[in-house]
DORO-484232 format. One record per residue (C-alpha): residue number from 1; x, y, z; residue in one letter. Coordinates in Angstrom, 3 decimals, decimal comma, padded with zeros to 6 digits. Layout:
N
   torvo         xx         yy         zz   dopa
     NUM          X          Y          Z      A
...
//
This chain:
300
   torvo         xx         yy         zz   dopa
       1   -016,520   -008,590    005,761      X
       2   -013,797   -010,620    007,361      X
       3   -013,305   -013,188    004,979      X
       4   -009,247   -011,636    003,796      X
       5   -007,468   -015,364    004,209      X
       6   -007,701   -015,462   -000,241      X
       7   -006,874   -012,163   -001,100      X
       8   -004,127   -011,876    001,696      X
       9   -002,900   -015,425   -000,164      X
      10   -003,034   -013,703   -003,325      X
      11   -001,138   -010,713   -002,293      X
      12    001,749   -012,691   -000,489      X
      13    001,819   -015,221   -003,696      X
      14    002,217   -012,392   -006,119      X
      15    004,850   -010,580   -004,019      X
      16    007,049   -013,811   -003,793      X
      17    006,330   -014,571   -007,779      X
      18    007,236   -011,094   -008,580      X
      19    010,661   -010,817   -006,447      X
      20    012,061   -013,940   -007,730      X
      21    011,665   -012,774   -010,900      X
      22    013,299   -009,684   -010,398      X
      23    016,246   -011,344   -008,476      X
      24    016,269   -013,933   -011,270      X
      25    016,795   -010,758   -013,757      X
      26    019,254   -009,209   -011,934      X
      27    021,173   -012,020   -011,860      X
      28    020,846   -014,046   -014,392      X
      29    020,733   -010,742   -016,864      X
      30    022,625   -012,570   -019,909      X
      31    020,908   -014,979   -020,078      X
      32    017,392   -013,887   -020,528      X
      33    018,998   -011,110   -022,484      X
      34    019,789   -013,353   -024,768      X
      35    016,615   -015,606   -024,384      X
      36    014,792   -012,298   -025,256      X
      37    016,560   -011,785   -028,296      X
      38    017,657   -008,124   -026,453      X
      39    021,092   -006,462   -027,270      X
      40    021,408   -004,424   -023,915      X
      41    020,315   -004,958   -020,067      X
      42    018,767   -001,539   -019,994      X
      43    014,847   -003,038   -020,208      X
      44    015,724   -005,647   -017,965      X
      45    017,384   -003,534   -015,107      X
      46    014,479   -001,378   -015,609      X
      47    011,660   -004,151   -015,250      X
      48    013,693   -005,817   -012,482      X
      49    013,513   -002,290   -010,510      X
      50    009,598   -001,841   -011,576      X
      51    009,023   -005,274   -010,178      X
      52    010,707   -004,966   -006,770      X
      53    008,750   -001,940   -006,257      X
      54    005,385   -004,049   -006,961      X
      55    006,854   -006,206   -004,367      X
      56    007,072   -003,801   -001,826      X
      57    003,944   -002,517   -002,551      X
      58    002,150   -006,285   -002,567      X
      59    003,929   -007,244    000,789      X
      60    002,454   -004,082    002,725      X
      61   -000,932   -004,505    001,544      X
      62   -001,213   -007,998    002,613      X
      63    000,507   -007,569    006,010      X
      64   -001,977   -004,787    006,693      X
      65   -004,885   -005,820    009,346      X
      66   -007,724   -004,025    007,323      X
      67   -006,911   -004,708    003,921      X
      68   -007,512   -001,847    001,300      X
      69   -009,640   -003,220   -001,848      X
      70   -009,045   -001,021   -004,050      X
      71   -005,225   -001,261   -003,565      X
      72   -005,532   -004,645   -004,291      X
      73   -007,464   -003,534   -007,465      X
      74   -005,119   -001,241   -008,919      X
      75   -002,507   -004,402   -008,526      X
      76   -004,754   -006,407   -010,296      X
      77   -004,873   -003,962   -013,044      X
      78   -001,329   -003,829   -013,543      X
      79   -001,248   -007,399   -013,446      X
      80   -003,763   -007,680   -016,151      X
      81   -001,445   -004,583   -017,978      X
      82    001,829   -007,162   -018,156      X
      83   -000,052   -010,006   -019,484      X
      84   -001,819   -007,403   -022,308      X
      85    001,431   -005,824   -022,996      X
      86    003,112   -009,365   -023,073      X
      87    000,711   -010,882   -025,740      X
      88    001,293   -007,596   -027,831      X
      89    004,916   -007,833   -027,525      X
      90    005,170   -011,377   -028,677      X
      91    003,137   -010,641   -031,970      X
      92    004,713   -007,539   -032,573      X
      93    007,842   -008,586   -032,622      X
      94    007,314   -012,487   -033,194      X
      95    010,034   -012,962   -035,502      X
      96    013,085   -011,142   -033,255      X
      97    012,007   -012,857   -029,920      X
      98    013,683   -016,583   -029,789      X
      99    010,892   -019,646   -029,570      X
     100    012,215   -020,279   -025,644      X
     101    011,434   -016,436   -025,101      X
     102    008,276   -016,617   -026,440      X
     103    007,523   -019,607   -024,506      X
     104    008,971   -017,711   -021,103      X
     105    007,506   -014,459   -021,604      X
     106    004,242   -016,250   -022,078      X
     107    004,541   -018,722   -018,924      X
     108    005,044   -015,880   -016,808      X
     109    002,082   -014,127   -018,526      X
     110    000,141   -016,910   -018,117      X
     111    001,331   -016,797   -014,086      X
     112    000,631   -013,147   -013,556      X
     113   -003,182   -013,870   -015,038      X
     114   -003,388   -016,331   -012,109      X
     115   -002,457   -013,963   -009,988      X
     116   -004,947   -011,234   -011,373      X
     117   -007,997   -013,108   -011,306      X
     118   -007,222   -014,658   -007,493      X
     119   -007,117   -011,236   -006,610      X
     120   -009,837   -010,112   -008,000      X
     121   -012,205   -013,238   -006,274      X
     122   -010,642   -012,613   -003,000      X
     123   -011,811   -008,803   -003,389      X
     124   -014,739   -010,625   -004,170      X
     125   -014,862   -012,745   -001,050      X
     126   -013,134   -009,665    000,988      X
     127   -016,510   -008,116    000,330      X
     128   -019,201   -010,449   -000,072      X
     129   -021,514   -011,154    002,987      X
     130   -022,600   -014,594    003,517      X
     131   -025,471   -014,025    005,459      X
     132   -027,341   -011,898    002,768      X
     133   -025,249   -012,569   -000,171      X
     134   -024,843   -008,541   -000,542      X
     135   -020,890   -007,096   -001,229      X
     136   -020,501   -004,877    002,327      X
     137   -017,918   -001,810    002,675      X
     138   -018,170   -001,154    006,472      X
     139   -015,490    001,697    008,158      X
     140   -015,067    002,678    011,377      X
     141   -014,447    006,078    012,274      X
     142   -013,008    006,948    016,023      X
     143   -013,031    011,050    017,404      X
     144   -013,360    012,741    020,334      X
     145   -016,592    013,934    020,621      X
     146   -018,829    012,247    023,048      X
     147   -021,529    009,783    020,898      X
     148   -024,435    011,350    023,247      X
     149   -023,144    014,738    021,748      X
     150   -022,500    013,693    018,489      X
     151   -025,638    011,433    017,705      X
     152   -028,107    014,158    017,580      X
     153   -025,579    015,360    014,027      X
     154   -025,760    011,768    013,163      X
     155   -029,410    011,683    013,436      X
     156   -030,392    014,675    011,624      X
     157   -031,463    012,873    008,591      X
     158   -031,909    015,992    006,704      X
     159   -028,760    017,446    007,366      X
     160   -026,601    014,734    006,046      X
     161   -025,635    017,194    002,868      X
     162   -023,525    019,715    005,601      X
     163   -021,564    017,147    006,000      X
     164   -020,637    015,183    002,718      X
     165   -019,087    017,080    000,086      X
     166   -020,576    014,894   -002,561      X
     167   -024,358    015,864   -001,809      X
     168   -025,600    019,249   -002,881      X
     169   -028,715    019,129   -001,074      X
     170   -030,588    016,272    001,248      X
     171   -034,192    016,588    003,027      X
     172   -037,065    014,235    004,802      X
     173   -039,349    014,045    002,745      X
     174   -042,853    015,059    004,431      X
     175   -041,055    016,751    007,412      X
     176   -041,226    013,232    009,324      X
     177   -039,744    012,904    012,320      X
     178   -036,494    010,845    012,037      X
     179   -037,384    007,261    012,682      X
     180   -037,933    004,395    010,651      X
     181   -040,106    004,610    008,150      X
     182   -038,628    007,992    007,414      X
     183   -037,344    008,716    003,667      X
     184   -034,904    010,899    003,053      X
     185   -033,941    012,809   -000,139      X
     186   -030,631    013,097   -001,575      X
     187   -029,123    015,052   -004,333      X
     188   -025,193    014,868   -005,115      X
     189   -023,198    017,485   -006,917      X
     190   -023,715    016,562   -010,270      X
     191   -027,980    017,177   -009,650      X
     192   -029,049    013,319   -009,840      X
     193   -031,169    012,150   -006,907      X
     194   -032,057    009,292   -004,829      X
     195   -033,977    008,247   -001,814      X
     196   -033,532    006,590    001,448      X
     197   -035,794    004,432    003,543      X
     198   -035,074    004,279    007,348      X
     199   -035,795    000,626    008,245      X
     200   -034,582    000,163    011,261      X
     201   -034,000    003,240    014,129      X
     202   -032,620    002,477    017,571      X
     203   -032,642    005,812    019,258      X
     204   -029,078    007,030    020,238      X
     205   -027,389    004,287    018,941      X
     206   -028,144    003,571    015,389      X
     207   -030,296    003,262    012,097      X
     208   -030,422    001,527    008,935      X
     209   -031,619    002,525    005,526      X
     210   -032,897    000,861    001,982      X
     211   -032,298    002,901   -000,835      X
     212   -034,739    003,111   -003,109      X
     213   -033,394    001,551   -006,472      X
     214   -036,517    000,897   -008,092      X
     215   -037,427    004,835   -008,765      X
     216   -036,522    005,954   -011,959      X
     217   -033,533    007,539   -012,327      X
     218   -031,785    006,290   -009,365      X
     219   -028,154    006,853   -009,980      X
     220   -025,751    003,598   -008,722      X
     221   -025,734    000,734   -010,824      X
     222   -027,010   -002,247   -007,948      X
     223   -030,149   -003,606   -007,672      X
     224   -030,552   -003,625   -003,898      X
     225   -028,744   -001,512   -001,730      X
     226   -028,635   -000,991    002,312      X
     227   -026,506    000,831    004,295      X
     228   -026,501    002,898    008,144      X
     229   -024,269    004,352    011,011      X
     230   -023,996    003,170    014,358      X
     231   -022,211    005,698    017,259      X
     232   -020,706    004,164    020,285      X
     233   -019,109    005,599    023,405      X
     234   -014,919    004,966    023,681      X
     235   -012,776    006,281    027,046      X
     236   -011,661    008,753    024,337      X
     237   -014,736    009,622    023,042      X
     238   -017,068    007,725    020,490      X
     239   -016,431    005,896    017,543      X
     240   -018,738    006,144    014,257      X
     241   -019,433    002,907    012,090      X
     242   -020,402    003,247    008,385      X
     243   -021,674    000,577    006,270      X
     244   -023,066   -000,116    003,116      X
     245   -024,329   -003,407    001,223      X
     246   -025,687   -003,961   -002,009      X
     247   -025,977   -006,168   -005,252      X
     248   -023,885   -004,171   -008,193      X
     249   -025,791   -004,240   -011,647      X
     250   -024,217   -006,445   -013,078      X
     251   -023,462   -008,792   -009,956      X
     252   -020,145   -009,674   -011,467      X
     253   -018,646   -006,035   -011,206      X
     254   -018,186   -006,620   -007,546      X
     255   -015,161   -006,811   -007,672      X
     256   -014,108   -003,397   -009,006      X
     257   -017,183   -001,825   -007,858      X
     258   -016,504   -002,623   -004,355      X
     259   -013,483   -000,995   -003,749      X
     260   -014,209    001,811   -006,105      X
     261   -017,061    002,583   -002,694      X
     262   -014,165    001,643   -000,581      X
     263   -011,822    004,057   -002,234      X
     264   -013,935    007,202   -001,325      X
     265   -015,575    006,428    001,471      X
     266   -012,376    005,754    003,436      X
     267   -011,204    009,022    001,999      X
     268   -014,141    011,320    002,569      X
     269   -015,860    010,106    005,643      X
     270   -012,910    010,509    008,338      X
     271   -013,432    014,255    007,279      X
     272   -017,307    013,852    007,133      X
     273   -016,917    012,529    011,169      X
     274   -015,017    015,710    011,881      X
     275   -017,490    018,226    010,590      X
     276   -019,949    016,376    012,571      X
     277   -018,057    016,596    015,865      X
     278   -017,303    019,891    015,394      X
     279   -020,919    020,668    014,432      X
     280   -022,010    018,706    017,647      X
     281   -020,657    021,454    019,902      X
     282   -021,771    024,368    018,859      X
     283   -024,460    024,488    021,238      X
     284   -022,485    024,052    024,282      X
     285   -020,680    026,454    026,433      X
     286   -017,080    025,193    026,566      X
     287   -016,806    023,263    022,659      X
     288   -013,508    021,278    022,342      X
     289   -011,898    023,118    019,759      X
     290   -010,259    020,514    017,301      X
     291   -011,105    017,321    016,170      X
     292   -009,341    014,660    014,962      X
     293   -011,465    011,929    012,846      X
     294   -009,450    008,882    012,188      X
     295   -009,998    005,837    010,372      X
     296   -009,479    002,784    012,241      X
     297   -007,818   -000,116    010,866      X
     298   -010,580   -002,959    011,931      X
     299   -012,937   -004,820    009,897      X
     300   -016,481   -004,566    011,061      X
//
């Protein structure tokens, strides 16, 4: 998932388009006033502020090394918001709004729709995998615990639901060892359930799963879906890698889909990581005490 050059692109463009304006409303106030068919400077003071805000916001998301998806989402959705609420004010109030403000409220509509739909493709490309043509979220979580203390947590297939707030209950089915071939049993919060194929198991290291999509009732909308963790040794202890791939249902909700799995995985799983280190000392004689989980900013 390093492909970021478009959506970085996007970002910057949008920032630059969406300063000027403001600058260009600030001081040039009159005369769009007037080009607006508006009375007072109140809305335009107001949008001007609302838009160097976006600004801000646009310029620190694409400076970022590991970009945030669903940050660029949310801008998307507002961008898609002004054009909406640009087309409804030009019909509503068709007849008040001179013909050049109609045709410059609808130029810079048309502008911010670029921007929206770049956006959303470079999420798109942010996420997409060449190799297998799956969307990937990958994170990276660094603590302090030790990865030859903390791998026996990671491994314990059946005790994944300790650990993630989401799952109510998770098992291997069979009592199987965990190793590939291995399929574990998952049931979140709200009592709908899944299962997990290990497919790959490198002892100490790392293992990968397929997720069963084709057993009825499984609860994600994508048609294939991977995913595993991978613990490595640091001078400062280990760090964690999380990943999942998969094809959304339908393939052309990547795009939102994507970082919605972004959004709370980068949320939840620093904390998951913690419960783990602290749950991979509890069987030694001097535990470190605390543990900090953080998420590093790196694409992997």
């Amino acid at each position: 998932m390093k492909n970021t050059t478009l959506l970085r692109a996007a970002l910057l463009i949008n920032s630059a388009f969406s300063a000027l304006s403001a600058l260009l409303m600030l001081l040039w106030t009159d005369t769009i006033a007037n080009l607006l068919g508006l009375s007072t400077h109140g809305l335009l003071l107001l949008v001007s502020a609302g838009l160097l805000l976006f600004t801000a916001d646009l310029l620190h998301q694409a400076l970022q090394p590991r970009l945030a998806s669903w940050r660029a989402l949310y801008a998307s959705m507002a961008d898609l918001l002004w054009v909406v609420l640009s087309v409804l004010l030009t019909v509503v109030f068709y007849s008040a709004i001179p013909t050049a403000g109609i045709v410059l409220v609808i130029s810079i509509a048309g502008f911010v729709l670029l921007f929206a739909l770049l956006q959303l493709y470079g999420i798109r490309q942010l996420h997409l995998n060449p190799a297998t043509g799956l969307y990937r979220h990958c994170l990276v979580v660094r603590t302090q615990a030790p990865a030859r203390q903390l791998w026996p947590v990671i491994a314990d297939l059946g005790s994944i639901s300790r650990f993630v707030p989401m799952l109510a209950h998770s098992e291997v089915l069979n009592d199987l060892p965990a190793a590939q071939g291995a399929v574990r049993r998952c049931t979140n919060q709200k009592g709908q359930s899944w299962s997990e194929l290990c497919t790959d198991w490198q002892e100490g290291t790392s293992f990968s799963l397929r997720f069963l999509t084709d057993e009825p009732g499984f609860p994600f909308p994508a048609s294939v879906m991977l995913g595993g963790w991978s613990v490595q040794s640091t001078d400062q202890g280990s760090e964690v890698t999380i990943w999942w791939e998969l094809m959304p249902k339908p393939a052309w909700m990547a795009p939102v889909m994507l970082p919605m799995l972004a959004f709370g995985a980068d949320k939840d799983f620093p904390g998951v990581i913690a419960k783990m280190a602290v749950a991979s000392q509890e069987q030694l004689e001097e535990p470190i005490s605390q543990f900090r989980a953080r998420l590093l900013p790196r694409l992997c």
